[in-house]
C-alpha positions as CSV (number, residue, x, y, z in Angstrom):
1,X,-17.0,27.3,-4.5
2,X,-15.9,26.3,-1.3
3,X,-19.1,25.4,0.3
4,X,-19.4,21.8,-0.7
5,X,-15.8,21.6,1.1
6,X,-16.7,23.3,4.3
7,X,-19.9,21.1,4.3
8,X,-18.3,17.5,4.2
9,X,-15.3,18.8,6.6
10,X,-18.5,19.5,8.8
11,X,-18.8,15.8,9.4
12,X,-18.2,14.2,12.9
13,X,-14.5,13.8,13.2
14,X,-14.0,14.3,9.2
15,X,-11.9,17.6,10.1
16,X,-9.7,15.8,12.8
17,X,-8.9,12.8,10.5
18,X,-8.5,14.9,7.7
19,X,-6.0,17.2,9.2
20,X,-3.7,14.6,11.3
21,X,-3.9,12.6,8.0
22,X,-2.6,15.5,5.9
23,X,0.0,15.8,8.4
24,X,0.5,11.8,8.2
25,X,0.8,12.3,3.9
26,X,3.5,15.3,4.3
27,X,6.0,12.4,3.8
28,X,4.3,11.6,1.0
29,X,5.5,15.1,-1.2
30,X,8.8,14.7,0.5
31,X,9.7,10.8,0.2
32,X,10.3,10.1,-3.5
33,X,12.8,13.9,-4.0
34,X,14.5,13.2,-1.0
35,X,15.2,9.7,-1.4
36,X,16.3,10.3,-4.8
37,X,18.5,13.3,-3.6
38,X,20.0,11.6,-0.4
39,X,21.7,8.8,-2.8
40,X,22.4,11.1,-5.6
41,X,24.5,14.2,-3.2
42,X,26.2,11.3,-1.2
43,X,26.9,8.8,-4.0
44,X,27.2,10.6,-7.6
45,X,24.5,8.7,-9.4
46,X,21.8,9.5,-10.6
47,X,21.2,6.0,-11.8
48,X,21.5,4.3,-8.1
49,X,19.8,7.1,-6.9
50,X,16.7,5.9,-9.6
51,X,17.0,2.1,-8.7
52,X,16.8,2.8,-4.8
53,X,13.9,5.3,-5.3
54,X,12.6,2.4,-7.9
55,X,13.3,-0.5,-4.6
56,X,11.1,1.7,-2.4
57,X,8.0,1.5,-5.0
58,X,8.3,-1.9,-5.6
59,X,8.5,-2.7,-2.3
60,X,5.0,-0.7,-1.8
61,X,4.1,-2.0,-4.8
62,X,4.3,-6.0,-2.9
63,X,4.0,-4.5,1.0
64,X,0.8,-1.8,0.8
65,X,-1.9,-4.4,-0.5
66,X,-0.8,-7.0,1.9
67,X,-1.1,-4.2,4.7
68,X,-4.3,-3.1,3.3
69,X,-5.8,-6.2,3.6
70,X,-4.8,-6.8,7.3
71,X,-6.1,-3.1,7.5
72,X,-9.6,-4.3,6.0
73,X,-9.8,-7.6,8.0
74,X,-8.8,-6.5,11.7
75,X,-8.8,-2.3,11.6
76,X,-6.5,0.5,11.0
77,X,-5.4,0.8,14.3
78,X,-5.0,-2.4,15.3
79,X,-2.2,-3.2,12.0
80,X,-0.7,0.2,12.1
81,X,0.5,1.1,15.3
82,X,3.0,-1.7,14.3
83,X,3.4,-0.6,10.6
84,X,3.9,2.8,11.3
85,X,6.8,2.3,13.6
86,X,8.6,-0.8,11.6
87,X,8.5,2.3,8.6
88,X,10.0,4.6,10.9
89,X,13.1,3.0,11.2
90,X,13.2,2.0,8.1
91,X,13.4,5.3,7.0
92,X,15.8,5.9,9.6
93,X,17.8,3.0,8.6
94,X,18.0,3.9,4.8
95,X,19.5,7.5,5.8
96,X,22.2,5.7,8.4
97,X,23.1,3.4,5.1
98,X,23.3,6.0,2.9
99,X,25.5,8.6,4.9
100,X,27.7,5.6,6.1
101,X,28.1,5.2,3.0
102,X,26.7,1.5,2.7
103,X,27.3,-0.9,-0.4
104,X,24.7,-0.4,-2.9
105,X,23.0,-3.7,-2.1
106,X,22.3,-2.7,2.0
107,X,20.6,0.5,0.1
108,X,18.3,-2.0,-2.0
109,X,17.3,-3.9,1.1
110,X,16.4,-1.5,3.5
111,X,14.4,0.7,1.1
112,X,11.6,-1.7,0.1
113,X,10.8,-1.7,4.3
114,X,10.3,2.1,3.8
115,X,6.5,0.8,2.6
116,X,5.3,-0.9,5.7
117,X,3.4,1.9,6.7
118,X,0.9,0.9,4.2
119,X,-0.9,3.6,1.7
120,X,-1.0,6.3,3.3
121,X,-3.7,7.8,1.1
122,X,-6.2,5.0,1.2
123,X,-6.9,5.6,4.7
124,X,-8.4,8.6,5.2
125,X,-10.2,7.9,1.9
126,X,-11.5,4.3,3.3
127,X,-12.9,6.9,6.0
128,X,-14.7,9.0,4.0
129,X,-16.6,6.3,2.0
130,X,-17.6,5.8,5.9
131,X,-18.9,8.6,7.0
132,X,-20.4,10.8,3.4
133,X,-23.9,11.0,2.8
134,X,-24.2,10.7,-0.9
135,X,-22.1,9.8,-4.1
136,X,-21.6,14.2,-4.5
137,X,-20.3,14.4,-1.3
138,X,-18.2,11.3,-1.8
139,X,-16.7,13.1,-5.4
140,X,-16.2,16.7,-3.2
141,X,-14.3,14.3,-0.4
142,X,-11.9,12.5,-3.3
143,X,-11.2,15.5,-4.6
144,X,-10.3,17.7,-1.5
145,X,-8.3,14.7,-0.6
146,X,-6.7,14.6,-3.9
147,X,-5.8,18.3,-3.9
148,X,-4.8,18.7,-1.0
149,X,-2.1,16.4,-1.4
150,X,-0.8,18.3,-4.3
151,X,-0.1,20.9,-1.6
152,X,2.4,18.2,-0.2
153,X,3.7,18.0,-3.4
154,X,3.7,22.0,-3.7
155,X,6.0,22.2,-0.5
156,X,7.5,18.7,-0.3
157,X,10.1,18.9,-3.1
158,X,10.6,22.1,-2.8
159,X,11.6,21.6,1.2
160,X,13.2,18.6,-0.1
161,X,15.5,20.6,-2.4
162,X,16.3,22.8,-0.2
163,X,17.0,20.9,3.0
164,X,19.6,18.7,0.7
165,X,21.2,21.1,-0.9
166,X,21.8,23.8,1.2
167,X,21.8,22.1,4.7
168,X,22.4,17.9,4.6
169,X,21.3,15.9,2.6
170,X,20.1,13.2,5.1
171,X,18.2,16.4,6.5
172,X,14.3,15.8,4.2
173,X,14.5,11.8,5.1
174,X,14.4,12.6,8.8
175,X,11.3,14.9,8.6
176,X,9.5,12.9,6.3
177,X,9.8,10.2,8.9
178,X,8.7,12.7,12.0
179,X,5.9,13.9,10.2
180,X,4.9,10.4,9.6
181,X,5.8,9.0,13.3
182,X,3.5,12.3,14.8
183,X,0.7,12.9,12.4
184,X,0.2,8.9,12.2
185,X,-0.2,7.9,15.5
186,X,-2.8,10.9,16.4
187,X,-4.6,9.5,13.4
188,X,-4.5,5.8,14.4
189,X,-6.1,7.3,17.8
190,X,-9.5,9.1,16.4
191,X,-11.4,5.6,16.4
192,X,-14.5,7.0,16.1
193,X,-14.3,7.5,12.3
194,X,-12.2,4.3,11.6
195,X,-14.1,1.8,9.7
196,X,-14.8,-1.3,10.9
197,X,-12.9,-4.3,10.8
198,X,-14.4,-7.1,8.1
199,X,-14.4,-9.5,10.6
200,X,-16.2,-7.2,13.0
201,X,-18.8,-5.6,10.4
202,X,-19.4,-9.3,8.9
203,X,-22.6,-10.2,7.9
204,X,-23.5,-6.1,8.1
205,X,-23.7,-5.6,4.3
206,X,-26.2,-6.4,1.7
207,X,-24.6,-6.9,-1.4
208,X,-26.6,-6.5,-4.5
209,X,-25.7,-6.1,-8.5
210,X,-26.1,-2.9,-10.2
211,X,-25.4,-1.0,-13.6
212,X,-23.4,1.3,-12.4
213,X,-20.5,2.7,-14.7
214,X,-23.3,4.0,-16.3
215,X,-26.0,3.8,-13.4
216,X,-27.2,3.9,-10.1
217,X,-25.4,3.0,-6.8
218,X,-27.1,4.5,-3.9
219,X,-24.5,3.8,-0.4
220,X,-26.3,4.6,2.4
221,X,-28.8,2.7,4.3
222,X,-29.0,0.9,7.9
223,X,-30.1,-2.7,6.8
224,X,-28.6,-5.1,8.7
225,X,-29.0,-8.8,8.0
226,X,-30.3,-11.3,10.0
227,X,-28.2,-13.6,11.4
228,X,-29.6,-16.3,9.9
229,X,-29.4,-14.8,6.2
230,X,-25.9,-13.8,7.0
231,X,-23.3,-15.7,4.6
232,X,-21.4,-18.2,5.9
233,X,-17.5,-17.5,5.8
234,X,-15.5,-19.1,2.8
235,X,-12.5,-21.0,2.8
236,X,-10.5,-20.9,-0.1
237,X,-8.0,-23.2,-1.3
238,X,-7.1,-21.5,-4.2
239,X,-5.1,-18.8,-3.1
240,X,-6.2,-16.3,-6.1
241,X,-10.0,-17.3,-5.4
242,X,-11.7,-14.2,-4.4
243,X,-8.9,-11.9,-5.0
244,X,-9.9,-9.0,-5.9
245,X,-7.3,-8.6,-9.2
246,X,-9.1,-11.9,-10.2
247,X,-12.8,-11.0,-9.4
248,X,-12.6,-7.0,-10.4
249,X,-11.3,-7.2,-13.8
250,X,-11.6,-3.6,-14.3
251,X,-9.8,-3.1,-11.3
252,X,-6.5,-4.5,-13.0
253,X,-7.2,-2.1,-15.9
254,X,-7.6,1.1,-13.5
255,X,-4.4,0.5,-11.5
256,X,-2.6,0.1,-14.9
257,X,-3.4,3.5,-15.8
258,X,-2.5,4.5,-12.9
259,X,0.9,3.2,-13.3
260,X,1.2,5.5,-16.7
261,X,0.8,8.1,-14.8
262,X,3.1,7.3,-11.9
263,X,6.0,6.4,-14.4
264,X,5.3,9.8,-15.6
265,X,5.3,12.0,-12.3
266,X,8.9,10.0,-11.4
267,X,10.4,10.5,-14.7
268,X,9.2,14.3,-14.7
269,X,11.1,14.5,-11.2
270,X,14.2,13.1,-12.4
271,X,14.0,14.8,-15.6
272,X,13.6,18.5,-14.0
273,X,16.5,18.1,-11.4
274,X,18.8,17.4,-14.0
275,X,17.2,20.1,-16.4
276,X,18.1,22.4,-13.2
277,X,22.0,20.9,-12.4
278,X,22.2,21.1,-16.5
279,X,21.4,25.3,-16.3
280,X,23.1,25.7,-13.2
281,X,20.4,26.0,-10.9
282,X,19.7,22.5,-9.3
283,X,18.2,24.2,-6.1
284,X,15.4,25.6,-8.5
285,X,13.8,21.7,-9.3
286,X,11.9,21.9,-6.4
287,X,9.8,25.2,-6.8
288,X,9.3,24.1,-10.8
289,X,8.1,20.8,-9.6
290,X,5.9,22.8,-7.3
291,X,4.2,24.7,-9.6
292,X,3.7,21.5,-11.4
293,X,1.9,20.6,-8.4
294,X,0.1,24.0,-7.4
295,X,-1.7,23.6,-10.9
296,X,-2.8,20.7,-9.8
297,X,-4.2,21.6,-6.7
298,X,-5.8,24.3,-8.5
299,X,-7.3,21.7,-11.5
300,X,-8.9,19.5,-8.4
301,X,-10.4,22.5,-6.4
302,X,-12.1,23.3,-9.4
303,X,-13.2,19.6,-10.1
304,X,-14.4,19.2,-6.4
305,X,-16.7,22.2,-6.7
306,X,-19.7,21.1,-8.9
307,X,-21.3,18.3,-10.0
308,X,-20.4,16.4,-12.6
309,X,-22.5,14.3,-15.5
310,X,-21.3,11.9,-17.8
311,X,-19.9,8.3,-16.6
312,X,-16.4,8.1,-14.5
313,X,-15.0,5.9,-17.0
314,X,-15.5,8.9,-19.9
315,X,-14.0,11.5,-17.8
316,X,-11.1,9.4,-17.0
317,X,-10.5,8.7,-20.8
318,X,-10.3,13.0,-20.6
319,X,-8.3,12.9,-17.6
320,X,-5.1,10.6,-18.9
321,X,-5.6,12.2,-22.3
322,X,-5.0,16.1,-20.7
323,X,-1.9,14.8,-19.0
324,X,-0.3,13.1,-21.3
325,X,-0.3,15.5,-24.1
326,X,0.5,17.9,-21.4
327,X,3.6,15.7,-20.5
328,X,4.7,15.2,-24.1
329,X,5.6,19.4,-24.2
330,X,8.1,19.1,-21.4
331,X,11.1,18.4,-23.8
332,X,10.0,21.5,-25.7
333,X,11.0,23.7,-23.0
334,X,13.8,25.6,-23.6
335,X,14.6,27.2,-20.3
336,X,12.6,26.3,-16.8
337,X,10.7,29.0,-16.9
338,X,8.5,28.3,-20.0
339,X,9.0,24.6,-18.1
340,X,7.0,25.5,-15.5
341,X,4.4,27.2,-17.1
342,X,4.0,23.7,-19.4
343,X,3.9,22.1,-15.8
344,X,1.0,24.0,-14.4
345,X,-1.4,23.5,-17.4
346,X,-0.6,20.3,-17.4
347,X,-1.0,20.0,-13.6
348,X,-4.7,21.3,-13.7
349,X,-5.7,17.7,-14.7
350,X,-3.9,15.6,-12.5
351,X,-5.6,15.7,-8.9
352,X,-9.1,15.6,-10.9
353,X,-7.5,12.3,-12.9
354,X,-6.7,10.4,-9.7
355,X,-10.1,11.9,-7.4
356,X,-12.2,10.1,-10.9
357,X,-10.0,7.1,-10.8
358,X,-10.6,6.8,-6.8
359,X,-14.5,7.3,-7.3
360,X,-13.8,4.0,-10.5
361,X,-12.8,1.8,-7.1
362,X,-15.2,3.1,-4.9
363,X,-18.0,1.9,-7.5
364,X,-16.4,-1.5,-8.6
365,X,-14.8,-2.9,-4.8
366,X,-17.2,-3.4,-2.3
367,X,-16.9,-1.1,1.5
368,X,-15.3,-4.5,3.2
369,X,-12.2,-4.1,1.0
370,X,-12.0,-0.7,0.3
371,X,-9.0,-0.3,1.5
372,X,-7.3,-3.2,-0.3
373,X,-9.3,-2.0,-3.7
374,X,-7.7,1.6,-3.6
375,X,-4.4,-0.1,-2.6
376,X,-4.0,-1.3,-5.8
377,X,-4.1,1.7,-7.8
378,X,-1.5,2.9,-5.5
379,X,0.3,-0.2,-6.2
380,X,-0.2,0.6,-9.8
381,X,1.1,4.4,-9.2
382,X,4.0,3.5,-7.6
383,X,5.2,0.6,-9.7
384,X,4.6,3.1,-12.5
385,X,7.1,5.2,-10.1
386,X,9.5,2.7,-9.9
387,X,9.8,2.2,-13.6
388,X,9.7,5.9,-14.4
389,X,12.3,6.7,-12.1
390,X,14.7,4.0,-13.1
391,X,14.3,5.0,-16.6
392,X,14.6,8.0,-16.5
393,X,18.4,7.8,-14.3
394,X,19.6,6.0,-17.4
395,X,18.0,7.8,-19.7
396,X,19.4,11.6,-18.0
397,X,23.0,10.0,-17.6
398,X,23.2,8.3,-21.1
399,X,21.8,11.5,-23.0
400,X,20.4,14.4,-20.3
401,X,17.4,15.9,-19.2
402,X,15.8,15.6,-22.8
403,X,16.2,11.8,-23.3
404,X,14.7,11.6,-19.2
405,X,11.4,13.8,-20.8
406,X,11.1,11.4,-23.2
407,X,10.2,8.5,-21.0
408,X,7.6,11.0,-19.3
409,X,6.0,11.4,-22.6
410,X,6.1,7.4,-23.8
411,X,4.4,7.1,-20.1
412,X,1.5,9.8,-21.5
413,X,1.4,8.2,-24.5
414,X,1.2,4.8,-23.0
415,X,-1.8,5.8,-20.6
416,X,-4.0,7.6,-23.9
417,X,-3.6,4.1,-25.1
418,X,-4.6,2.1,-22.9
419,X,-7.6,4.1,-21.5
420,X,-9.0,4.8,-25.3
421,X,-9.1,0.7,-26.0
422,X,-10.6,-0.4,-22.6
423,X,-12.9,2.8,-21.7
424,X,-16.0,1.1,-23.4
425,X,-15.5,-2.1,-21.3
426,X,-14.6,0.0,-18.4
427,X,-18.1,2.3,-19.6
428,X,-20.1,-1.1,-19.3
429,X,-19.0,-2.5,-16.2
430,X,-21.4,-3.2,-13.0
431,X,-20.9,-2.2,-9.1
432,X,-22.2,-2.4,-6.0
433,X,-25.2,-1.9,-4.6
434,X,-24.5,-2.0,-0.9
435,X,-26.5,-1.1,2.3
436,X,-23.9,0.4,4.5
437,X,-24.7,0.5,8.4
438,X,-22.9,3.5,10.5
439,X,-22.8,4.5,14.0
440,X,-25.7,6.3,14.8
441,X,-24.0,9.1,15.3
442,X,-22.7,9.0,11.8
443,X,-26.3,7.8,10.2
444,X,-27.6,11.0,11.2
445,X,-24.8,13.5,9.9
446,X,-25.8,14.2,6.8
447,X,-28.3,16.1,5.9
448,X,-28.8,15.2,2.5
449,X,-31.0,12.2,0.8
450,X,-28.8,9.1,-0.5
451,X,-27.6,9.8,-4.1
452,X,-26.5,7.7,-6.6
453,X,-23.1,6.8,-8.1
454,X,-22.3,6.8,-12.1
455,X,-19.1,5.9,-13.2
């Protein structure tokens, strides 16, 4: 089972970036609980403690593709050493405001500035579509990146919870932003993975049109093109032109779905913390919401194993379908126990869901704005944060934990939807068929022959 893991972490430099990215993404299963715990211990409200944990998605949700798209022109490197430490004390900032305590309003400013560090989990993936062999080793790399950041989400709440409750409440912020200040920089300095720059890899790529939801996309080659063949740059004076939301249709419709199932994963938060206050046994949200996570992990282990037929866009029609009838049983729970075991079934699909939705961008963006491409799903997820969150405040403090499930299973609901009436056109759609040069070193790694990509 765990062969076609140990192979691709067998990569030059895969393991490192892997590892001091994890360590990077640990704020990742601690941000959105401890934000929304920091507000609600040192104010009362769970609705403020919503609309600042809804501020910090939104302001990924307008930051991270901006970010991503410096990261795609000039480098990872070169944008982040700056984002990462403008983030930092942002973080720092929002925990100064909060313990002060601060008006409301300084709360909602600060928070969006949280997001300047970019999406965290774009960039080791941008690195892996850099460095794999073929389009197997690609779907094993998604999903070990995938589940492996449910284990963040296995020990981040559940830290979290504990930290605030029993020590400060101030106390998860702070190592969300240490993790993020140490395991980011050591990432930013292991260059010899980091893909290049657009403006330094221009001209590199040959772009070609293929059927590829359904077809072929092979990724590897070393065809560089002449200088005289290469395409000379545009200049656009619309300012949509040649944005990717514009040109990649199907790209609007993926990061929609992905906003279903980010309102669902904040209102499921909300929801089980004040399930947990409601029995009197707040402390125990985090370890529910980790087992929520753990199957999860599990689900994507599993996924990342084997190969897989069928088209992407089919077994992401499964994938939103298993987790939103999943999340519709959560208001059936009577206790947290039976909660949690309606948590792990349901969890079994959800790092599989995003690894398929990540391999739908990686067939329909082209390498040079990889980055910016995943970015948007991301933007999609956390905007569907934003809106979960916020909903389900009101929703817990006009009617409790029940009326906050129901916005996680109108969020299911609302993903089923949307995926049954686009997944033909999604089915249909075309990719690209790109020649991607490497460093030598890298064009050698892998040992097996190009493959193909179906979505």
């Amino acid at each position: 089972m765990f062969a076609r893991y140990r192979e691709i972490l067998a990569l030059p430099g895969a393991a490192a970036f892997f590892w001091w990215g994890l360590v990077a993404r640990m704020q990742m299963g601690m941000t959105g609980l401890s934000t929304f715990l920091l507000i609600q211990i040192e104010y009362g409200s769970y609705a403020l403690a919503g609309a600042v944990l809804g501020a910090v998605s939104i302001g990924n949700a307008i930051l991270a593709p901006q970010v991503s798209r410096l990261i795609d022109e000039f480098g990872q490197s070169r944008v982040l050493r700056v984002g990462f430490a403008l983030s930092v004390t942002a973080r720092i900032g929002l925990v100064v405001a909060a313990v002060t305590p601060a008006p409301s309003w300084v709360l909602l400013t600060v928070a969006p500035l949280v997001s300047l560090s970019g999406s965290q989990s774009t960039l080791t993936r941008a690195r892996w579509t850099h460095i794999v062999p073929n389009k197997h080793s690609l779907n094993t790399a998604f999903s070990l990146e995938s589940s492996l950041e449910e284990v963040l989400f296995i020990a981040g709440p559940a830290l979290a919870t504990v930290l605030a409750t029993t020590v400060a409440s101030w106390l998860p912020s702070m190592v969300a932003a240490l993790t993020l200040l140490v395991g980011g920089y050591v990432f930013l300095s292991l260059r010899s993975t980091e893909p290049p720059a657009r403006r330094a890899d221009a001209g590199t790529v040959a772009l070609t049109m293929a059927p590829v939801i359904d077809g072929s996309l092979p990724r590897v080659g070393l065809i560089p093109q002449s200088a005289s063949a290469r395409p000379r740059p545009r200049r656009y004076r619309n300012p949509l032109r040649g944005h990717l939301l514009v040109t990649t249709p199907a790209l609007v419709i993926t990061t929609i779905v992905f906003a279903t199932q980010g309102a669902l994963f904040a209102s499921v938060d909300a929801s089980t913390v004040a399930l947990a206050e409601q029995m009197g046994h707040k402390s125990w949200a985090g370890p529910v919401l980790a087992v929520f996570a753990l199957g999860s992990l599990v689900g994507g282990l599993l996924y990342g194993s084997r190969m897989w037929a069928g088209s992407l866009a089919s077994r992401l029609l499964w994938g939103v379908a298993g987790s939103g009838v999943g999340a519709a049983t959560f208001a059936f729970a009577p206790d947290l126990v039976v909660l949690g075991a309606f948590m792990f079934a349901t969890g079994l699909v959800i790092a599989p869901t995003m690894a398929i939705g990540d391999g739908v961008v990686h067939a329909l963006v082209p390498r040079s704005r990889m980055t910016e491409g995943m970015a948007w799903t991301r933007v999609g997820l956390d905007l569907g944060v934003a809106a979960g969150a916020y909903l389900a405040g009101v929703m817990v403090e006009r009617g409790g934990p029940s009326q906050g499930f129901a916005v996680t299973s109108a969020a299911g609901l609302a993903g089923i939807v949307i995926m049954a009436a686009s997944w033909r056109y999604l089915r249909g759609k075309r990719a690209y068929d790109e020649a991607v040069t490497r460093e030598p070193a890298l064009a050698g790694a892998g040992s097996h022959p190009a493959g193909t990509m179906s979505a």
